[in-house]
N, C-alpha and C positions, 0 to 999 in steps of 0.2 A: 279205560283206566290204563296209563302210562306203570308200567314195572319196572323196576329195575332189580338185579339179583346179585348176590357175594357171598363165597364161602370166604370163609375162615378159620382157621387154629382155632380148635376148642380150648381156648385158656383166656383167662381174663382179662392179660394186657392188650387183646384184640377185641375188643369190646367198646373201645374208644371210636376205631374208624366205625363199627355200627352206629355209636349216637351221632357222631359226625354227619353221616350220609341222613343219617333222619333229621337233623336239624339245620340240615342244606336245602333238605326237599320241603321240610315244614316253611324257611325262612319262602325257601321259591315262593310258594300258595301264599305268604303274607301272615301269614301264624303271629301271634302276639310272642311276646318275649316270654310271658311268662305261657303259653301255649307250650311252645319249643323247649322251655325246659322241662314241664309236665311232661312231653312226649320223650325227653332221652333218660328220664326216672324212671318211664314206664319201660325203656325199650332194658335198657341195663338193668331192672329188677326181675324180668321173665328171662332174659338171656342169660343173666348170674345162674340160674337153677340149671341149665342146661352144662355151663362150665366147669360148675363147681367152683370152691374156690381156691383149687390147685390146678386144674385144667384136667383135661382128659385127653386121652387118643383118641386121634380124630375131628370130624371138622363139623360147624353150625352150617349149615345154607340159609340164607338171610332174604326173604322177595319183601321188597318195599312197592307197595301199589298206592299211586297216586291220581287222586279225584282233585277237579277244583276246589272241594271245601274237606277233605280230608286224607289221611294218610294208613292203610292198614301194612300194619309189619306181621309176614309167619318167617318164627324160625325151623328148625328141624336138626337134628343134634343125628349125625351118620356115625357112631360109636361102635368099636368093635363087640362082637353078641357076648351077651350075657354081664353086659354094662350096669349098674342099676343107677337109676336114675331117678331122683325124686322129683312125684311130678304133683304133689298135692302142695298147697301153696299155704303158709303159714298163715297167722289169723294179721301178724302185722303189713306182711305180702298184700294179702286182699287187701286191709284200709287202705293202703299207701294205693294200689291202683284203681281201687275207686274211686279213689279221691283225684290220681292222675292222669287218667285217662279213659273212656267211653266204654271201650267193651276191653276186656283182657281174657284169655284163657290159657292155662297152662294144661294141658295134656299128653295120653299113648296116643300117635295116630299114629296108623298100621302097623304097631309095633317100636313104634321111636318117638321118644320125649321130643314135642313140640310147645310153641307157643304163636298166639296169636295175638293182636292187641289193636282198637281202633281210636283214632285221635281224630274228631273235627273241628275245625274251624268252626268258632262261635261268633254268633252276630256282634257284631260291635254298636253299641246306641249312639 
């Protein structure tokens, strides 16, 4: 699996180069149009909770791993302590990324609001 990795300013006008980079790498593997847009709804709707929608001190680290037939994104939110962070995901969060993309998680891992999410390339008939 090919990675690649970006921090960023936790604030929402940096959120852009994320779907960018996901829908560069999706476009690479051959992703349908509408794949690639499923996959930068997913990436912008689990990275919005990390932002907030004022932004926060501090930065996302962003690893894109890339397979022949998919793509998984983990974020990770490095916030000064005692940040709170919500990391349970509304009921319209969930539809919207069941609907857009394969696996999605929002969580604390070791202490720091992350997310995860996997998108694959579907067979074409």
């Amino acid at each position: 699996m090919d990675k690649v990795s970006i921090s960023i300013p936790a604030s929402p006008q940096y959120l852009q180069v994320v779907r960018l980079i996901a829908a560069g790498l999706a476009s690479r593997l051959t992703f349908t149009i509408d794949e690639i847009e499923d996959l930068k709804i997913a990436v912008d709707e689990l990275a919005a909770y990390l932002t907030g929608t004022q932004g926060r001190e501090g930065t996302i680290e962003i690893e894109f791993g890339v397979e022949s037939d998919r793509i998984e994104i983990k974020g990770t939110g490095k916030f000064a302590p005692g940040d709170k962070i919500r990391t349970e995901l509304t009921e319209l969060s969930r539809q919207i990324l069941k609907t857009v993309a394969d696996d999605a998680v929002l969580e604390l891992n070791d202490g720091l609001p992350s997310f995860s999410l996997t998108k694959n390339k579907h067979k074409q008939s």
